[in-house]
C-alpha positions as CSV (number, residue, x, y, z in Angstrom):
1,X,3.7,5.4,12.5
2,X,1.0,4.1,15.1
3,X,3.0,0.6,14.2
4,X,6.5,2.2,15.1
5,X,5.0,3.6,18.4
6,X,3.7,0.6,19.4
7,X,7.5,-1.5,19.1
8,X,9.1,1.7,21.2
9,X,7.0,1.4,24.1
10,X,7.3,-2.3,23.9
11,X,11.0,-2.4,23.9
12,X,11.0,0.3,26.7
13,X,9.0,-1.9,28.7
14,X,10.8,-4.9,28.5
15,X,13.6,-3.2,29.4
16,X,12.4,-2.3,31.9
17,X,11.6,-5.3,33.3
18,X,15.0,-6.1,33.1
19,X,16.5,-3.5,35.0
20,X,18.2,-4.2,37.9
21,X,16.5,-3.8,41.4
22,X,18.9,-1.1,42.4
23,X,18.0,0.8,38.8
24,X,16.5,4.5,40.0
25,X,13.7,3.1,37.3
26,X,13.1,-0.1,39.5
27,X,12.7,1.6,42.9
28,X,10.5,4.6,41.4
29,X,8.2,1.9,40.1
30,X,7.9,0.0,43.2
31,X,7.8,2.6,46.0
32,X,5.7,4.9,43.6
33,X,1.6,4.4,44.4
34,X,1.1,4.7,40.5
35,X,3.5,3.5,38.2
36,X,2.7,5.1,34.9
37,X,4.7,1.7,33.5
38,X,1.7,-0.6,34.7
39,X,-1.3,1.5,34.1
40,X,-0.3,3.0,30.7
41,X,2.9,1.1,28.9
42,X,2.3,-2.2,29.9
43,X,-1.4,-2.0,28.4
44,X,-0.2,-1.1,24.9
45,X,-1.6,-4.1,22.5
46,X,1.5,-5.2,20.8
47,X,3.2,-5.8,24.3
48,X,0.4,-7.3,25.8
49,X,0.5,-9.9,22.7
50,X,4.1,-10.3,23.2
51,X,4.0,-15.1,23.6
52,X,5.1,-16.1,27.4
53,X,8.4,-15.7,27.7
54,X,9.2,-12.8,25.5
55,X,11.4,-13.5,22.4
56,X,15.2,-13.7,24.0
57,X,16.8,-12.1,21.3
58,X,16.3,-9.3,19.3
59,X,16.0,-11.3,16.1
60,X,13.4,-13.1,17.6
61,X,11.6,-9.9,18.9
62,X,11.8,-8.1,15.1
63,X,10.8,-11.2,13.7
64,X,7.4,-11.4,16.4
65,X,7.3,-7.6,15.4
66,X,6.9,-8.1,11.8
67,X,4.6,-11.5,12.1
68,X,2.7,-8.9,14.3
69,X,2.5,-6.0,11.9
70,X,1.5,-8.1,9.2
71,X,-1.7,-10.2,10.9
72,X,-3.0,-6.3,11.5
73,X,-2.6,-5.7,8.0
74,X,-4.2,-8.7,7.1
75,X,-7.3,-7.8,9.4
76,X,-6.9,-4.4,8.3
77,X,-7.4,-5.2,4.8
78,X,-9.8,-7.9,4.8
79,X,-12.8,-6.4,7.0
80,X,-12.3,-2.2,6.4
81,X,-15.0,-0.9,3.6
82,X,-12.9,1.9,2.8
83,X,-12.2,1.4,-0.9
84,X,-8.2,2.8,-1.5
85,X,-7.0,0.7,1.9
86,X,-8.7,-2.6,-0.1
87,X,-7.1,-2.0,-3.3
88,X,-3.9,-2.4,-1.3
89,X,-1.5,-5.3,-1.6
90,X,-2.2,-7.2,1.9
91,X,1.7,-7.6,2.2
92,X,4.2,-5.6,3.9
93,X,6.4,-4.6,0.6
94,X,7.3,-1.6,-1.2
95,X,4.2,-0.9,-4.0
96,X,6.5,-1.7,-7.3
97,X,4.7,1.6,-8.6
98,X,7.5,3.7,-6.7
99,X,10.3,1.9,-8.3
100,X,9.5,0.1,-12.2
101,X,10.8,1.4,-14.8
102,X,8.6,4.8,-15.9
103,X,8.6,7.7,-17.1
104,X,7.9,10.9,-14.7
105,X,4.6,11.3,-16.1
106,X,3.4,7.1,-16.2
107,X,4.7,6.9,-12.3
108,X,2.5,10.4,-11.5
109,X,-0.3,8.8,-13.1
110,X,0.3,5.2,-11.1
111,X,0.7,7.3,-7.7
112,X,-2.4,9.2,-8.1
113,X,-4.3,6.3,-8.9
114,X,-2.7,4.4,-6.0
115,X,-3.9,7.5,-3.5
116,X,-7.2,7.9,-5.1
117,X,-6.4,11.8,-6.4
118,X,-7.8,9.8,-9.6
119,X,-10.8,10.1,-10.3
120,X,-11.1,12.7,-7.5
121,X,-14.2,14.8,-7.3
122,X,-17.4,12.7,-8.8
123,X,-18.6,15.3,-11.3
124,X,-20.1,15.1,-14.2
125,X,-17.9,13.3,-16.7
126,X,-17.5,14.4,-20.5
127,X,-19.1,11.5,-21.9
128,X,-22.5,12.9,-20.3
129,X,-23.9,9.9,-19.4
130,X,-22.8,9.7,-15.9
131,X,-20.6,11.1,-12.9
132,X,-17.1,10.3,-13.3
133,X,-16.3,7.5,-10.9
134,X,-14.8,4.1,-10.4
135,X,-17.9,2.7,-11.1
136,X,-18.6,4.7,-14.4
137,X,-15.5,4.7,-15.7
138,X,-16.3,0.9,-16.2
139,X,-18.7,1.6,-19.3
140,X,-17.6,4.8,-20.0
141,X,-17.9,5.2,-23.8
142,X,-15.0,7.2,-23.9
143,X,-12.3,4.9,-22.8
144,X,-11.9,1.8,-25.0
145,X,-13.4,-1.3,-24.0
146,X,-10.2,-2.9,-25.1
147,X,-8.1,-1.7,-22.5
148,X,-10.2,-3.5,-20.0
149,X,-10.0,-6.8,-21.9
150,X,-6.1,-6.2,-21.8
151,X,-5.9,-5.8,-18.1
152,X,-5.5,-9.1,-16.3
153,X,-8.7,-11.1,-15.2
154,X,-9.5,-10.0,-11.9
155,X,-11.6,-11.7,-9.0
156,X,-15.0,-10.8,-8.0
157,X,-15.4,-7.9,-5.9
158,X,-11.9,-6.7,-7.5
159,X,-11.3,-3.8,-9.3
160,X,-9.5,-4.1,-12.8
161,X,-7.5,-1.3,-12.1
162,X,-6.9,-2.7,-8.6
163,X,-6.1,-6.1,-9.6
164,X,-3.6,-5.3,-12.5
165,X,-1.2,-3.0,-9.8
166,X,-1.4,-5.3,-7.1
167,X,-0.5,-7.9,-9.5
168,X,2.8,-6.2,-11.1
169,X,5.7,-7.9,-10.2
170,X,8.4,-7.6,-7.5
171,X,11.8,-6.9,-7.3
172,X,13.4,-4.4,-9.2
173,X,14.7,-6.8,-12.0
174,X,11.3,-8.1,-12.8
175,X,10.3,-8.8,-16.1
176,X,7.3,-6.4,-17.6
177,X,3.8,-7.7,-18.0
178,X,2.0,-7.7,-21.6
179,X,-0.5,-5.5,-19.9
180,X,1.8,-2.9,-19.1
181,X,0.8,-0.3,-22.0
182,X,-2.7,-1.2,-21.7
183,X,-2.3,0.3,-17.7
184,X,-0.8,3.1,-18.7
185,X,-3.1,4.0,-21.0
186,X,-6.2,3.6,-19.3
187,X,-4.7,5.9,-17.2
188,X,-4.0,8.3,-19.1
189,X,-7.9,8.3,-20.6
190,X,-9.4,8.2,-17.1
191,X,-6.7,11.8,-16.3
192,X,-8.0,13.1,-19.8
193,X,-12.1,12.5,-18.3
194,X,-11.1,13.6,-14.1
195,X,-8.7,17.1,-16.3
196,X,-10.7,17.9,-19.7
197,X,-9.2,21.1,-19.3
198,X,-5.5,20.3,-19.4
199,X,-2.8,19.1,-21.9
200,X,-1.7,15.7,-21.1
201,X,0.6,14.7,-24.1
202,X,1.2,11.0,-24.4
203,X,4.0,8.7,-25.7
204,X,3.4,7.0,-29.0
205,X,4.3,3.9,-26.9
206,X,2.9,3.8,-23.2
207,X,5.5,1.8,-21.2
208,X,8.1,1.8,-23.6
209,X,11.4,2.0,-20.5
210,X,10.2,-1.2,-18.9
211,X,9.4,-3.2,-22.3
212,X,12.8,-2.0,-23.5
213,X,14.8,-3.0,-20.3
214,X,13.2,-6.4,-20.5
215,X,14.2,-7.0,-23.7
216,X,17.8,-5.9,-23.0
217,X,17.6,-8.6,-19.9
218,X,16.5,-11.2,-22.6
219,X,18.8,-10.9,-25.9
């Protein structure tokens, strides 16, 4: 939103730049001892690192927008500490969670992971040894170490979880990873430790939409 702001009051100003000298804007900004324009518009950052002369065309000037948009995402990214904004894919694209093939309750579990309403609250976990957590859930003895093994090798400093989403394909036709089942279901363990009080039935095959629409694709 800030983002969307930010290209408004850039195009207003340019415009009005533009205007004619006769423009009611034009003479209200020169006769005028303080021109809102100069001390408040003009200062916004994304017009003030618009290149010398601005982009002639508005192609150009959505293209500088984007290039923009995407350095402070980049920057954003690479030097917060807040864990959820780092997990993020440092590109300006749709999270494929919204859109792969799933069923309503694999794509809750994907979103709530994605927005950090899993794990939630850091109380005590069931296995006793620990608080549930990011952290913990890591050598938690009651989620299968296999399921971390399955997940793609992550970088240093990366979460498995993390990694794995950030990692799914893109485009709506992609193909479906070999981890895909092992995601799900570590999922579903870490909602059965953050709810041991609900009912959370699961699918005698986790991920089986996607796997069978790949298939289809294939044959």
């Amino acid at each position: 939103m800030r983002h969307r702001i930010d290209v408004l009051i850039t195009r207003y100003c340019l415009r009005a730049r533009s205007l004619p000298s006769s423009c009611l804007l034009s003479l209200l900004s020169t006769t005028l001892p303080v021109s809102r324009i100069k001390i408040h518009l003009e200062k916004n950052p994304l017009f003030m690192a618009l290149p010398s002369p601005a982009p002639s065309s508005d192609t150009r000037l959505k293209t500088f927008f984007r290039q923009y948009r995407e350095r402070q995402l980049t920057s954003l990214v690479t030097s917060t500490t807040q864990v959820l904004l780092r997990a993020c894919r440092p590109a300006l694209v749709v999270d494929p969670v919204l859109y792969v093939p799933a069923t309503r309750a694999e794509r809750s579990l994907l979103v709530r992971w994605r927005l950090g309403w899993l794990p939630g609250k850091p109380e005590d976990c069931p296995c006793g040894r620990d608080r549930r957590s990011r952290r913990h859930f890591l050598e938690c003895d009651l989620i299968p170490s296999f399921l971390w093994s399955d997940l793609p090798r992550c970088p240093p400093g990366s979460y498995p979880i993390d990694f794995a989403l950030s990692s799914l394909p893109l485009g709506r036709s992609a193909r479906c990873p070999p981890w895909w089942s092992s995601l799900l279901l570590m999922l579903w363990y870490i909602q059965r430790l953050c709810r041991p009080n609900g009912y959370y039935p699961i699918d005698s095959s986790p991920g089986a939409s996607w796997y069978s629409r790949s298939a289809r694709r294939s044959d």
